[in-house]
C-alpha positions in Angstrom: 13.9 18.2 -8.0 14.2 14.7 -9.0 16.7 13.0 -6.9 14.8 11.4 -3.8 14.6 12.1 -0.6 14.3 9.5 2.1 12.4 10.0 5.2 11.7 8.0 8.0 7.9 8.9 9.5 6.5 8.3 12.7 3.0 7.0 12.5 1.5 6.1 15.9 4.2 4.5 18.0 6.4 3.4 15.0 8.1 4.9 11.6 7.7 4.0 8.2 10.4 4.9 5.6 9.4 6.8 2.5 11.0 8.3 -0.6 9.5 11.4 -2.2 10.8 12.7 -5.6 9.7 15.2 -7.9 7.2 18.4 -7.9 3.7 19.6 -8.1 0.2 17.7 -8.1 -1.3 15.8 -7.9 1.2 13.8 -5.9 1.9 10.0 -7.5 1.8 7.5 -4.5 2.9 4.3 -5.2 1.8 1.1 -2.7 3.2 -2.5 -2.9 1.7 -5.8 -3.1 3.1 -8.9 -1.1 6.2 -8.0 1.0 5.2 -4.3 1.2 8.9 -3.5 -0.3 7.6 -0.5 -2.1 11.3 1.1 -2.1 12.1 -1.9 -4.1 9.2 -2.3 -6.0 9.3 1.1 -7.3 12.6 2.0 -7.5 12.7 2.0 -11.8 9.0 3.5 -12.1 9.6 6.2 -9.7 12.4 8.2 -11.1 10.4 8.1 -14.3 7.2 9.9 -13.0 9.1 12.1 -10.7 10.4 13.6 -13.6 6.5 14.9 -14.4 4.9 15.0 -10.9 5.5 14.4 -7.1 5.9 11.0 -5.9 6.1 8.7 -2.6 7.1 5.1 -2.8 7.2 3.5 0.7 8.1 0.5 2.9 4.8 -0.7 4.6 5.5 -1.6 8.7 7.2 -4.4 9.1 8.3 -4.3 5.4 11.9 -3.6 4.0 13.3 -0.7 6.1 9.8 0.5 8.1 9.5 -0.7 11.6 6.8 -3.4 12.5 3.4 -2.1 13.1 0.9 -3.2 15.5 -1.6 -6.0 14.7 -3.8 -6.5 12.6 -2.4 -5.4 9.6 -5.5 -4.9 7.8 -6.7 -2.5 4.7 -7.9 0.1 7.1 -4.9 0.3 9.4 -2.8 0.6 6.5 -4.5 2.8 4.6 -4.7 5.0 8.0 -1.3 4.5 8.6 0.1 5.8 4.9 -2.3 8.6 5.3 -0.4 10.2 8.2 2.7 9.4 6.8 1.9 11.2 3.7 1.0 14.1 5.8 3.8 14.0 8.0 6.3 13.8 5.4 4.5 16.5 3.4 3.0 15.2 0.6 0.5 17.2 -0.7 -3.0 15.8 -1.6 -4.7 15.1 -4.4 -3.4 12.2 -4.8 -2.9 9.3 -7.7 -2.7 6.0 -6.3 -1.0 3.2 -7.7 -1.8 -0.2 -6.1 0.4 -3.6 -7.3 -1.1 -7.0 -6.5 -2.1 -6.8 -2.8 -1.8 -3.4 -3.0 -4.4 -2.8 -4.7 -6.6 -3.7 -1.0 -5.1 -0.7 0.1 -5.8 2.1 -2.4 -9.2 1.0 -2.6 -9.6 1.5 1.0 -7.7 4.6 1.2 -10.2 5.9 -1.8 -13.2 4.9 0.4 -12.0 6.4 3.7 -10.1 9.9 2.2 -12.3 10.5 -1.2 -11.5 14.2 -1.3 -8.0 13.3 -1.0 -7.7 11.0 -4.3 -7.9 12.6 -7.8 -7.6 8.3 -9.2 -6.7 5.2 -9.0 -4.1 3.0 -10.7 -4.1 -0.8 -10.6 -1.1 -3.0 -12.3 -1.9 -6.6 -11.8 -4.6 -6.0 -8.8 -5.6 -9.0 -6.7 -9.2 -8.8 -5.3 -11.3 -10.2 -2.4 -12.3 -13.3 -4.4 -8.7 -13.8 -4.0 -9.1 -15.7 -0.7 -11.9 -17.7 -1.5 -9.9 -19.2 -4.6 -6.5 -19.7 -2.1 -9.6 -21.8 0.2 -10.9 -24.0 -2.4 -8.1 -24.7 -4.5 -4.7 -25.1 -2.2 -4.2 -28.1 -0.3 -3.8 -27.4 3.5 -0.2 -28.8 3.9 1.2 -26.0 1.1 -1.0 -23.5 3.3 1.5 -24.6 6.2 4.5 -24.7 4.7 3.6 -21.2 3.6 3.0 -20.5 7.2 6.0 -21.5 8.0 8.4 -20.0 5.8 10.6 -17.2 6.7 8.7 -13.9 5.2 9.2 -10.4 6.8 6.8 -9.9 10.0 4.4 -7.0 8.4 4.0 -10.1 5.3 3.2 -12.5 8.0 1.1 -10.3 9.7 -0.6 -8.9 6.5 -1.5 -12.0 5.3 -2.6 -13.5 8.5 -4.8 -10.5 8.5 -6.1 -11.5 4.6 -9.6 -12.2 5.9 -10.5 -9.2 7.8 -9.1 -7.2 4.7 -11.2 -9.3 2.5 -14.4 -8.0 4.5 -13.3 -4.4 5.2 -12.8 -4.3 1.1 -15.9 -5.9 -0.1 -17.9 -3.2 2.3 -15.7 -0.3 0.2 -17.0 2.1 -2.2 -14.9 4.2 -4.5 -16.4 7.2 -5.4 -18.6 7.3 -8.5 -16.7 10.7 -10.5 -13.0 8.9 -9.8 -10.9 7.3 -12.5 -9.2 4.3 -12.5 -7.3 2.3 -14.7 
């Protein structure tokens, strides 16, 4: 049916909390951007899908009400991580996935590392690598520290002071030539 089911998943020392709701495939998983609250994030969008397909929406570690992960926190651990938690928690491939902001890092790279898995790709206001490079050259150091600074959730902190790796591990990515994305 379509009233959600929480589950907390254990994904390689520590547990993420997911919701699933809905039925059938492919399976509609939706992945945050900055603050990895997808609970949150999704929590008017996912009721309304559910009501067509399966769905996950999803705390990433460290995030909301998942446990902190280990370091880094790059594309590919997260992408691994969500992975076995879909599994886990028995959501059933193919799968749609809908990336916000930040997010959109991770769908990419869990398109390139599960292809079979991934029937498409949605993006809603998708940051990209060039991202960092603009942050570099255009905001002045001191705002950079007070960012630093500020009291964000450890997976943010830990996300974004794993921003460069992800940069790299997304601009060696390739998404598969037959998928859709929008």
């Amino acid at each position: 049916g379509c009233g959600g089911e929480q589950q907390r998943v254990a994904v390689g020392g520590h547990a993420l909390q997911l919701r699933l709701q809905g039925r059938g495939l492919p399976t509609v998983v939706f992945e945050s951007g900055g603050g990895g609250r997808g609970l949150d994030l999704w929590a008017k969008v996912q009721p309304k899908v559910a009501r067509f397909a399966s769905t996950v929406a999803y705390d990433r570690a460290g995030c909301g009400r998942s446990e902190p992960g280990p370091a880094p926190r790059d594309a590919r651990r997260i992408a691994d991580e969500l992975h076995t938690a879909l599994r886990k928690a028995g959501a059933q491939p193919t799968y749609i996935l809908v990336g916000h902001s930040s997010g959109a890092f991770y769908i990419r790279m869990f398109a390139h590392a599960y292809p079979g898995e991934v029937a498409g790709l949605v993006f809603v206001d998708p940051a990209t690598e060039q991202i960092n490079d603009w942050f570099e050259l255009h905001v002045p150091d001191a705002l950079k520290a007070k960012v630093a600074a500020s009291k964000v959730p450890p997976g943010e902190r830990a996300e974004s002071q794993a921003h460069l790796v992800t940069a790299e591990q997304i601009r060696s990515t390739r998404l598969p030539v037959h998928l859709p994305v929008v």
